[in-house]
FIKOLZA-1660 file (N, C-alpha, C; in steps of 0.1 Angstrom, whole numbers, plus 5000, padded with zeros to 4 digits):
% residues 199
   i   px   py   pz ch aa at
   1 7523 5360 3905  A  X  N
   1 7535 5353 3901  A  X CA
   1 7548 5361 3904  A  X  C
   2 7545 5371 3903  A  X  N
   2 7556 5380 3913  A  X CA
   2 7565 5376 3923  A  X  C
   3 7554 5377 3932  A  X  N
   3 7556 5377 3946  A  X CA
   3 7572 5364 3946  A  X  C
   4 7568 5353 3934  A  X  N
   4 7575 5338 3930  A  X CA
   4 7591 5346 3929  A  X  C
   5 7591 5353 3917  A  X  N
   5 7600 5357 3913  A  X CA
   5 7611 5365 3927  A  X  C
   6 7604 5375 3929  A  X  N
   6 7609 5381 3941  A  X CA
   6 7615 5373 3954  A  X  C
   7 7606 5362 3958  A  X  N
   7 7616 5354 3968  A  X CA
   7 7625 5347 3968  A  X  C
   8 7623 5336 3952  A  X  N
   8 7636 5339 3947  A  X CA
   8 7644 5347 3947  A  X  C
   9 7645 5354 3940  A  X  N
   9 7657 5367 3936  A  X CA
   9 7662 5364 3950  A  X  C
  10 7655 5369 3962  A  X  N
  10 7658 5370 3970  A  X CA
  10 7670 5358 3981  A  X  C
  11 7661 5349 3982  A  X  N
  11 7669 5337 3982  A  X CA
  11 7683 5332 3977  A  X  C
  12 7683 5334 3961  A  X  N
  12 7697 5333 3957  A  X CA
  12 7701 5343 3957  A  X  C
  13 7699 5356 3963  A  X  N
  13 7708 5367 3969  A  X CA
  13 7720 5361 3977  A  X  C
  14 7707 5352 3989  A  X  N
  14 7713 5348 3997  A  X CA
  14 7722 5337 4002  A  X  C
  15 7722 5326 3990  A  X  N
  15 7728 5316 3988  A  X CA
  15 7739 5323 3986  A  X  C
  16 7739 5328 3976  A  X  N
  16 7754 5335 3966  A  X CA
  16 7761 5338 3976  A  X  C
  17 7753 5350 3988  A  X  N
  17 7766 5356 3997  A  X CA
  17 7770 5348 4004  A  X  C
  18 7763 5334 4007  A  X  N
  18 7771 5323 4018  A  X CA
  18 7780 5313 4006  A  X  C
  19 7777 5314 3996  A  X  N
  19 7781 5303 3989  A  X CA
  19 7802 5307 3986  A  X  C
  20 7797 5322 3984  A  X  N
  20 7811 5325 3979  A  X CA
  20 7823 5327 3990  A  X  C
  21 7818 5324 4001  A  X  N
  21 7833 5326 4009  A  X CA
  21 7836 5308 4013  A  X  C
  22 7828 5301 4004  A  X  N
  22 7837 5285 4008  A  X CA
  22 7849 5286 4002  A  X  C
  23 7857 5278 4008  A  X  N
  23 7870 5274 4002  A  X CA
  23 7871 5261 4000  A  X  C
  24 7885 5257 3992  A  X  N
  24 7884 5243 3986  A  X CA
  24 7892 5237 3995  A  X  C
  25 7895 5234 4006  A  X  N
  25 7911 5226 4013  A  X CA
  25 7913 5214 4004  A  X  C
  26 7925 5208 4009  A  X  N
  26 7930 5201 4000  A  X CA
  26 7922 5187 4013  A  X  C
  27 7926 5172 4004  A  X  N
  27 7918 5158 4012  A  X CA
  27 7921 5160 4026  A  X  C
  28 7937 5163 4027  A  X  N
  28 7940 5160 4042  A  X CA
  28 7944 5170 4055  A  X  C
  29 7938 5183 4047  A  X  N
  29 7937 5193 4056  A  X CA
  29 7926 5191 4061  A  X  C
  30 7929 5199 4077  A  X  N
  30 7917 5203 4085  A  X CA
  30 7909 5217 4089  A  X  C
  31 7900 5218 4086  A  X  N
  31 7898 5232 4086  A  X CA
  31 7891 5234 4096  A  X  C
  32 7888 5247 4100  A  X  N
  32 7876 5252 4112  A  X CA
  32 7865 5245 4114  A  X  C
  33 7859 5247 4120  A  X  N
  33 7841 5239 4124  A  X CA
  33 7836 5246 4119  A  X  C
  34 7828 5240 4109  A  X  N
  34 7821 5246 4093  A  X CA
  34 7813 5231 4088  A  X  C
  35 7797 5232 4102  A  X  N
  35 7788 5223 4099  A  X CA
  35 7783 5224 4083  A  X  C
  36 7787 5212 4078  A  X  N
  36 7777 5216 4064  A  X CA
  36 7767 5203 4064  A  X  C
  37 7756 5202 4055  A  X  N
  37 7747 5189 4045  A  X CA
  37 7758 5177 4037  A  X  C
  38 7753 5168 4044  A  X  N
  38 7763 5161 4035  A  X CA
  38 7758 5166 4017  A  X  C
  39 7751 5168 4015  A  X  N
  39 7749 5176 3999  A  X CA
  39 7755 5188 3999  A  X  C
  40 7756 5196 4011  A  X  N
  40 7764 5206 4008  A  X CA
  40 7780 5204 4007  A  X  C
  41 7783 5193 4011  A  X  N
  41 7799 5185 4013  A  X CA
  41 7800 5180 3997  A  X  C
  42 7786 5172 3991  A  X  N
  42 7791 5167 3980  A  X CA
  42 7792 5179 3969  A  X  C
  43 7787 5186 3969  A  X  N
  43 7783 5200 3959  A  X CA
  43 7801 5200 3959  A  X  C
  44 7811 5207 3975  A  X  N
  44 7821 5212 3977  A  X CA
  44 7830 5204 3965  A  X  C
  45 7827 5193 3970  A  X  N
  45 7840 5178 3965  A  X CA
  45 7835 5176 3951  A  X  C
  46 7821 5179 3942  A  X  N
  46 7821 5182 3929  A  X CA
  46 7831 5186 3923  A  X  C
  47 7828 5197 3927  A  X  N
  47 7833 5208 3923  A  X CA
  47 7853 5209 3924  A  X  C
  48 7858 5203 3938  A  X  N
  48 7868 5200 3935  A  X CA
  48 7875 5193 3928  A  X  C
  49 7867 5179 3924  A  X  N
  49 7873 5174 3919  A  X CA
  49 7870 5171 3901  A  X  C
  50 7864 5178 3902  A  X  N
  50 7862 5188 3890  A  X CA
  50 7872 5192 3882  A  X  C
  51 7878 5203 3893  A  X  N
  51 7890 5214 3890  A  X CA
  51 7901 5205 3889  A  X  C
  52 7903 5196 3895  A  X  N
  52 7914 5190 3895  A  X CA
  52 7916 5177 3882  A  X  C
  53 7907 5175 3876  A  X  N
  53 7903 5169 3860  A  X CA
  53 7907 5179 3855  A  X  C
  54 7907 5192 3859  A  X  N
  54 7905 5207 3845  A  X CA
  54 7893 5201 3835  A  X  C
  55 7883 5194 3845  A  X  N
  55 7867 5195 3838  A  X CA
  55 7861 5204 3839  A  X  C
  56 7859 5214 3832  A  X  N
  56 7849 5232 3839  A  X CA
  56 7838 5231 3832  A  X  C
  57 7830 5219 3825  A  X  N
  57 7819 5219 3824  A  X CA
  57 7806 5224 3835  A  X  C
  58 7797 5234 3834  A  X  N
  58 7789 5235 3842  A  X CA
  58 7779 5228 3843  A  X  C
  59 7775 5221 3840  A  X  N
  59 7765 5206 3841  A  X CA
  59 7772 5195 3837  A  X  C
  60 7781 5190 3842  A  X  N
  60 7787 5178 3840  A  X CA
  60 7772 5168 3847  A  X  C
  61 7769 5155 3844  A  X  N
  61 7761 5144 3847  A  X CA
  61 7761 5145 3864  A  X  C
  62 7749 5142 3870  A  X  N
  62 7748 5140 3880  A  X CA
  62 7750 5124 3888  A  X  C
  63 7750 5116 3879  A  X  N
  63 7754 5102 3876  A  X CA
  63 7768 5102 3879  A  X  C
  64 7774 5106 3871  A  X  N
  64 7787 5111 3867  A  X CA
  64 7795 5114 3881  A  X  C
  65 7788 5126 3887  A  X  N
  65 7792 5133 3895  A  X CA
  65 7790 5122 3911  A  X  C
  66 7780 5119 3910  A  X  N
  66 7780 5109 3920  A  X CA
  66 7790 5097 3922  A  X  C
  67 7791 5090 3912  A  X  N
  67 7803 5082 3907  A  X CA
  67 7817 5083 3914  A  X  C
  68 7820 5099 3909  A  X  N
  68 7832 5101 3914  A  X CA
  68 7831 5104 3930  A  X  C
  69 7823 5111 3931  A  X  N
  69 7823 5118 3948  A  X CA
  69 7827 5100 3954  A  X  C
  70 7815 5089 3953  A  X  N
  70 7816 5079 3963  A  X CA
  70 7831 5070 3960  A  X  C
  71 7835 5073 3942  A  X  N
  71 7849 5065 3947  A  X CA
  71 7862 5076 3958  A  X  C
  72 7856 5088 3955  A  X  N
  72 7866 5095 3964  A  X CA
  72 7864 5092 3980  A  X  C
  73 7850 5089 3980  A  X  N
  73 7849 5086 3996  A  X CA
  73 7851 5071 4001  A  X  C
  74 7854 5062 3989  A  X  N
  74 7858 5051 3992  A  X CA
  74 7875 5045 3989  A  X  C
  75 7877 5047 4002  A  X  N
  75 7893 5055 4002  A  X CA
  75 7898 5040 4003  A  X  C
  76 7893 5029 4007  A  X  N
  76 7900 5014 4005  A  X CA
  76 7896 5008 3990  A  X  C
  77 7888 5013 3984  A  X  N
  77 7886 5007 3968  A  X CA
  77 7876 4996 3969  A  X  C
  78 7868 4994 3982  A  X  N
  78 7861 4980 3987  A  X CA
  78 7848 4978 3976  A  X  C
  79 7846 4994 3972  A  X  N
  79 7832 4996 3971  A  X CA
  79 7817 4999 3977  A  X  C
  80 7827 5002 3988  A  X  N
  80 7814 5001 3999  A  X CA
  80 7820 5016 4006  A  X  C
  81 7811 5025 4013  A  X  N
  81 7819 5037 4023  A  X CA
  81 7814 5031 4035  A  X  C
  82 7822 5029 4042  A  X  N
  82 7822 5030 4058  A  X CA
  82 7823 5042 4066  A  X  C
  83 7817 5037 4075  A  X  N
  83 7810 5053 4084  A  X CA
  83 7823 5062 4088  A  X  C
  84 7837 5057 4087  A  X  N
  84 7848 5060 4092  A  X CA
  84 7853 5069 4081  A  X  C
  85 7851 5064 4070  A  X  N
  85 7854 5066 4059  A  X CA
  85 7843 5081 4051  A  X  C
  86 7834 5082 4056  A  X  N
  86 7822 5094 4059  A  X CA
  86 7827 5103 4061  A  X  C
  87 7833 5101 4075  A  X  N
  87 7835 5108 4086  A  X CA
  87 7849 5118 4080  A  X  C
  88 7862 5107 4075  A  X  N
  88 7873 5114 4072  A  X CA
  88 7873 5119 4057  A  X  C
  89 7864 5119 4051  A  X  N
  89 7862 5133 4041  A  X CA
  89 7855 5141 4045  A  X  C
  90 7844 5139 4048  A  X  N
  90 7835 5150 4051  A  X CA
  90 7845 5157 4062  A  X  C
  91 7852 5151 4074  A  X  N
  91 7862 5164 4079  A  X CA
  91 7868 5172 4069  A  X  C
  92 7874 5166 4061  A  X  N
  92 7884 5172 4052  A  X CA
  92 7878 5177 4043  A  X  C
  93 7871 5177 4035  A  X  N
  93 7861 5189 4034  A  X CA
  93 7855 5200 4033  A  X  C
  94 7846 5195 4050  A  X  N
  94 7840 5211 4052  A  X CA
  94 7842 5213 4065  A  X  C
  95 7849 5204 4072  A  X  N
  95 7856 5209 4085  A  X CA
  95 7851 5202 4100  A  X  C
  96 7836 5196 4098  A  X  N
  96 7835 5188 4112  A  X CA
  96 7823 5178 4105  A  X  C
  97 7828 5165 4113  A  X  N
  97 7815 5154 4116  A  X CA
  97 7823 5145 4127  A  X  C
  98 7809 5147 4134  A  X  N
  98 7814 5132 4146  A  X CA
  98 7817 5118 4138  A  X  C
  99 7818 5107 4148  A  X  N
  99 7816 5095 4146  A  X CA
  99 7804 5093 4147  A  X  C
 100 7795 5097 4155  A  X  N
 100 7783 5096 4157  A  X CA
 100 7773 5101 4145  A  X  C
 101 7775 5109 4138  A  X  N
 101 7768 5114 4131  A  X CA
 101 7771 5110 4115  A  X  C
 102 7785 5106 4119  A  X  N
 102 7788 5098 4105  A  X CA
 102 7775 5085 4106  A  X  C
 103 7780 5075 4118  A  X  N
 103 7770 5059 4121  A  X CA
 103 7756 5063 4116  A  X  C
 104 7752 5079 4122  A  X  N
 104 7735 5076 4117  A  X CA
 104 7736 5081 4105  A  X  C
 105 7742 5091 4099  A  X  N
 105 7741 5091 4083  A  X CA
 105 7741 5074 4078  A  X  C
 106 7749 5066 4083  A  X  N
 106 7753 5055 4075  A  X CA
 106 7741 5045 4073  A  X  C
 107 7737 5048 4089  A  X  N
 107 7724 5037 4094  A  X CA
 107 7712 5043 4088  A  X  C
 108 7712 5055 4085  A  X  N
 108 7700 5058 4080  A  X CA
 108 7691 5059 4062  A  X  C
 109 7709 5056 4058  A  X  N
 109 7708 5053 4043  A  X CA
 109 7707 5040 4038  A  X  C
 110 7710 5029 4046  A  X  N
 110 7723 5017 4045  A  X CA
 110 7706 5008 4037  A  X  C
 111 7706 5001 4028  A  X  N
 111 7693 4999 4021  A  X CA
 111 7698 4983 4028  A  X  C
 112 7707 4977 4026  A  X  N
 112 7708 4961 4031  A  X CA
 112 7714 4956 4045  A  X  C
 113 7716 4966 4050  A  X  N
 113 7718 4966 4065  A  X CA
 113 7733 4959 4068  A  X  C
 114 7741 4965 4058  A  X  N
 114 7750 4959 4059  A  X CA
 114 7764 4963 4068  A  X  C
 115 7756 4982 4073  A  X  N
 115 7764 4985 4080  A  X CA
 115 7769 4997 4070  A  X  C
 116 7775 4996 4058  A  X  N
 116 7783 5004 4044  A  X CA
 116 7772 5009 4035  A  X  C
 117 7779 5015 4033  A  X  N
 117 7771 5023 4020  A  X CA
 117 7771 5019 4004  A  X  C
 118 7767 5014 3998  A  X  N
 118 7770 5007 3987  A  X CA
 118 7769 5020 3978  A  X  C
 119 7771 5020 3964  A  X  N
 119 7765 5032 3957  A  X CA
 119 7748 5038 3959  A  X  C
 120 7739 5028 3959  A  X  N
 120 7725 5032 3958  A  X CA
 120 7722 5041 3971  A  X  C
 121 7730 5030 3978  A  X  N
 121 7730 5039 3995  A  X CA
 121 7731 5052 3994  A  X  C
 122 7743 5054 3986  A  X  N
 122 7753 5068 3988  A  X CA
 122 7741 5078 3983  A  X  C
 123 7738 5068 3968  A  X  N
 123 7729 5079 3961  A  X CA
 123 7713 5088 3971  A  X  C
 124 7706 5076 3978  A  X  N
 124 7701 5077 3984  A  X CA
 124 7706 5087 3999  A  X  C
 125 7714 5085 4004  A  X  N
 125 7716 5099 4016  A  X CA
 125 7717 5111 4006  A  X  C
 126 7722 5114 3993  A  X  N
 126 7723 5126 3988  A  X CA
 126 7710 5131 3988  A  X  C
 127 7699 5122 3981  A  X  N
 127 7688 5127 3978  A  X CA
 127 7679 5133 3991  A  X  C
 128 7684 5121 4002  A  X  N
 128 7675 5127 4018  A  X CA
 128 7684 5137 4024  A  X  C
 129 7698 5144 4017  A  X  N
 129 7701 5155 4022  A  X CA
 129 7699 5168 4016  A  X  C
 130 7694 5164 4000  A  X  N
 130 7691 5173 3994  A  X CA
 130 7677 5179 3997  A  X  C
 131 7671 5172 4000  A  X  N
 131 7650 5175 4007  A  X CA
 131 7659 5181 4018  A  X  C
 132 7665 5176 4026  A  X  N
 132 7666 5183 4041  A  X CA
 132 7673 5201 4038  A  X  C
 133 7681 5200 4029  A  X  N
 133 7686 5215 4027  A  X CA
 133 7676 5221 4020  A  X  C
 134 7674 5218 4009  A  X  N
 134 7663 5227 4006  A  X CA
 134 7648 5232 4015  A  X  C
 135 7643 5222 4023  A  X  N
 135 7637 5224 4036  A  X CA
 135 7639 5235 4041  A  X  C
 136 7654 5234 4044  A  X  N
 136 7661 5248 4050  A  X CA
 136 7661 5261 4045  A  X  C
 137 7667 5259 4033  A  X  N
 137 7666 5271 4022  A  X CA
 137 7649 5279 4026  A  X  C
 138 7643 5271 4025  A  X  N
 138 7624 5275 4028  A  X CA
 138 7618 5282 4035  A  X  C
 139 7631 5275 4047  A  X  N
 139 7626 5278 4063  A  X CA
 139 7632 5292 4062  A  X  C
 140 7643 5294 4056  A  X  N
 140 7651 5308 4060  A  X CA
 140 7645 5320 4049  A  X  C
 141 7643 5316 4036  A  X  N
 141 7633 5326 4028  A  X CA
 141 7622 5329 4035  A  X  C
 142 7612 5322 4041  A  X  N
 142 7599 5323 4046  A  X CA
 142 7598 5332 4060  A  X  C
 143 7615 5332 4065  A  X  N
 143 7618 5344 4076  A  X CA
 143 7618 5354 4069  A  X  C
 144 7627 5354 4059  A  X  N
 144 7630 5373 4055  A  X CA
 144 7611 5378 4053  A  X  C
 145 7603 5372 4048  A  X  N
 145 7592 5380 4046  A  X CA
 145 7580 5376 4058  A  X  C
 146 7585 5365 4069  A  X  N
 146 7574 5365 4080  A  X CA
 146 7584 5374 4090  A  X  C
 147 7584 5386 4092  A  X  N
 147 7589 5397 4103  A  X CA
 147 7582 5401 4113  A  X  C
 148 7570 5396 4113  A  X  N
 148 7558 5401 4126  A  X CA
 148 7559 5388 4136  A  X  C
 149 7563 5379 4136  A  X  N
 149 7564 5369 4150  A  X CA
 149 7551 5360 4147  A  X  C
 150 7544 5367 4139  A  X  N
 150 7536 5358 4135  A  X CA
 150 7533 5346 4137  A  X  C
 151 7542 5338 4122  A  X  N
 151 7546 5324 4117  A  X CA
 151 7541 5323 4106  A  X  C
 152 7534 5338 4096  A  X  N
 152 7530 5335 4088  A  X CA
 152 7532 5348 4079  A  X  C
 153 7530 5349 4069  A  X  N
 153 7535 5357 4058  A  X CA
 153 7519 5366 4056  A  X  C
 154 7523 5380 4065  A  X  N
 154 7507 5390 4060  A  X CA
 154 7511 5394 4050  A  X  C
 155 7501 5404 4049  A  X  N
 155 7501 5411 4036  A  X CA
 155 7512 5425 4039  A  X  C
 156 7512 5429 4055  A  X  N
 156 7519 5442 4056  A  X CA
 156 7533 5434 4056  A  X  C
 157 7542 5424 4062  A  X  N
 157 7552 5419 4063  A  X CA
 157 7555 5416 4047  A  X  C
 158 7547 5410 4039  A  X  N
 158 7550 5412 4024  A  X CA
 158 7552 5422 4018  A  X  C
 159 7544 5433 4021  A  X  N
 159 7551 5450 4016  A  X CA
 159 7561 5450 4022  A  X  C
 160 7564 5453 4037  A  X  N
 160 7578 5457 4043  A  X CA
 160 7595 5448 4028  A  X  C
 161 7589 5435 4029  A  X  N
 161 7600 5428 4023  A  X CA
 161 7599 5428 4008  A  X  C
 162 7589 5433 4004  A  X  N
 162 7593 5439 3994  A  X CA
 162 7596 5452 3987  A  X  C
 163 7592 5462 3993  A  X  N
 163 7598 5475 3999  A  X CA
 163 7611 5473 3995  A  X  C
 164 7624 5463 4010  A  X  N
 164 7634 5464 4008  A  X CA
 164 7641 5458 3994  A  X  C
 165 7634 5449 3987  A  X  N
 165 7639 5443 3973  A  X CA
 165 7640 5453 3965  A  X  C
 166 7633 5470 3967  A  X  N
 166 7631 5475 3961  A  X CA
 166 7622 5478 3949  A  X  C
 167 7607 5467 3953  A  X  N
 167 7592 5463 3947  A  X CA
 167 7583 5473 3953  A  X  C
 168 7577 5485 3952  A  X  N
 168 7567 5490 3957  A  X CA
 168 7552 5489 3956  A  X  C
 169 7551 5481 3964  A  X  N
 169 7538 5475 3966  A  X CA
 169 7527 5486 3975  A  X  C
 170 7513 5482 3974  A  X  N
 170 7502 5484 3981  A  X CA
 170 7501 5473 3991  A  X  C
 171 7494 5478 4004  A  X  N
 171 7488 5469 4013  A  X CA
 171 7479 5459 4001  A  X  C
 172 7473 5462 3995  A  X  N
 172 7463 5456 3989  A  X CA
 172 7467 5448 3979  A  X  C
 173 7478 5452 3974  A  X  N
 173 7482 5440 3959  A  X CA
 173 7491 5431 3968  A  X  C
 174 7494 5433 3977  A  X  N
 174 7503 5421 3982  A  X CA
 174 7489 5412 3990  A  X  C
 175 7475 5418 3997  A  X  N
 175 7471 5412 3998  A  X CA
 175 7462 5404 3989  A  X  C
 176 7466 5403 3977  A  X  N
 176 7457 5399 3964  A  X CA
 176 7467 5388 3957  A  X  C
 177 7482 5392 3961  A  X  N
 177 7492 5381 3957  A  X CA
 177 7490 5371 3965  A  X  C
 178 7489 5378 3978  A  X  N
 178 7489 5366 3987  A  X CA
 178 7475 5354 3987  A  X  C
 179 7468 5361 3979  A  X  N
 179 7455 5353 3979  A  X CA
 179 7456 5343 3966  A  X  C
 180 7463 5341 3958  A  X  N
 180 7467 5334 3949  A  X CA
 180 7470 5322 3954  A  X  C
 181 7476 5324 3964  A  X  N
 181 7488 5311 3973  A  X CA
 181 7480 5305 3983  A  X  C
 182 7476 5317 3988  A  X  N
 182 7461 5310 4003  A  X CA
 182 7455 5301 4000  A  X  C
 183 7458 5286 4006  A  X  N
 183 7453 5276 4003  A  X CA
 183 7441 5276 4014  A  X  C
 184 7441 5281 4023  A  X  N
 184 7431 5282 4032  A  X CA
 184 7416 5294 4032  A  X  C
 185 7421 5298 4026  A  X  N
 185 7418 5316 4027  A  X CA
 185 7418 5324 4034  A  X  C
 186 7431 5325 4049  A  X  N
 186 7430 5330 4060  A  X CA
 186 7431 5340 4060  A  X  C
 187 7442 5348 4050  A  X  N
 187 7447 5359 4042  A  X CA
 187 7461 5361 4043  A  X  C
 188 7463 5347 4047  A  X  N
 188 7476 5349 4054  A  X CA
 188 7484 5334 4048  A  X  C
 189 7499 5333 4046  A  X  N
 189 7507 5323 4040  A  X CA
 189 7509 5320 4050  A  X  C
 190 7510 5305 4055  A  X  N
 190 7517 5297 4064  A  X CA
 190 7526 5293 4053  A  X  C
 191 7542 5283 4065  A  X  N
 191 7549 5280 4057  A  X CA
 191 7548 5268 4048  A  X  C
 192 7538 5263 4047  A  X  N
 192 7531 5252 4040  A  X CA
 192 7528 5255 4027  A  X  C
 193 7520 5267 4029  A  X  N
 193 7515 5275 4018  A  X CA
 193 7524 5279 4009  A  X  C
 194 7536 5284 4014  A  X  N
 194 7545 5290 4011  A  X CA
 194 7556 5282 4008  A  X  C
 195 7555 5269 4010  A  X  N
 195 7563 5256 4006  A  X CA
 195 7559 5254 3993  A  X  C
 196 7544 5251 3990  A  X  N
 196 7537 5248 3976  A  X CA
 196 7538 5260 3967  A  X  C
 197 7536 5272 3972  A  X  N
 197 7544 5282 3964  A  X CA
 197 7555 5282 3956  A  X  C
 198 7564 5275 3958  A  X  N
 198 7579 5274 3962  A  X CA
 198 7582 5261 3949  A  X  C
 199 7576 5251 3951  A  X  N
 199 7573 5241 3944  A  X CA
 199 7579 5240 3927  A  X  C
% end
């Protein structure tokens, strides 16, 4: 269970150091090219408009929070977001989205094909952007400890990365952690393995 704790730790090491140089721009500034998740855009605009309530609750409702993000992104009051309307918050923001990529966000949420995003819509692209980032999050932990080109997490690339956490391990107890997790019994984590780990 270790091993659990440690990639963690590790992980939100490394959230923290990317998380803390966001900045907040204001609606109608434009900032740098700073691809983000539309979840990572809604997290930003939480949180702004949050601060601008003077709400500093740390768990405010996620209900709640949704609510507001889609009336902010629904800049005509229609009730519906249009893909244009996607487009010019999310620039403003976190700094870039095409048109294009606004339309397939839209087309790929849109539950009645109506072109717009209704609230359930809205709710629904958070949810398929939230799977897609944490995906990521996965993909990028599962590098810091697969270092041999592998594609899979040994037992010596487990020591090396724990080593640097500052965990002194044996070849052998990391090969015994790792056997906990080995769904296969190869002796080795794929990132599958290491997804259900994760779990």
């Amino acid at each position: 269970m270790r091993i659990t704790t440690e990639i963690k730790r590790s992980d939100s090491v490394s959230s923290t150091s990317s998380s803390s140089s966001s900045s907040s721009p204001s609606r109608n500034a434009r900032t740098t090219k700073n691809p983000m998740s539309p979840k990572s855009t809604f997290e930003r605009l939480r949180r702004k408009l949050s601060s601008k309530r003077g709400d500093e609750h740390d768990a405010p409702t996620r209900a709640g929070d949704l609510e507001r993000v889609f009336r902010y992104f629904d800049e005509n009051g229609d009730g519906k977001i249009s893909a244009a309307e996607l487009e010019s918050c999310v620039k403003a923001i976190s700094g870039d989205m095409t048109s294009d990529e606004a339309e397939r966000a839209v087309e790929s949420s849109d539950l009645d094909g109506d072109g717009l995003l209704g609230f359930d819509d809205f709710v629904k692209l958070m949810e398929v952007s939230g799977e897609e980032e944490k995906k990521s999050d996965l993909k990028e932990a599962f590098k810091m400890y697969e270092m041999d080109g592998s594609g899979n997490i040994t037992p010596k690339s487990l020591k090396r990365m724990l080593t640097r956490l500052g965990e002194s391990k044996t070849t052998e107890e990391c090969r015994t952690m790792i056997r906990l997790f080995d769904l296969n019994g190869d002796g080795v984590l794929s990132f599958d393995e290491f997804s259900n780990m994760m779990v």
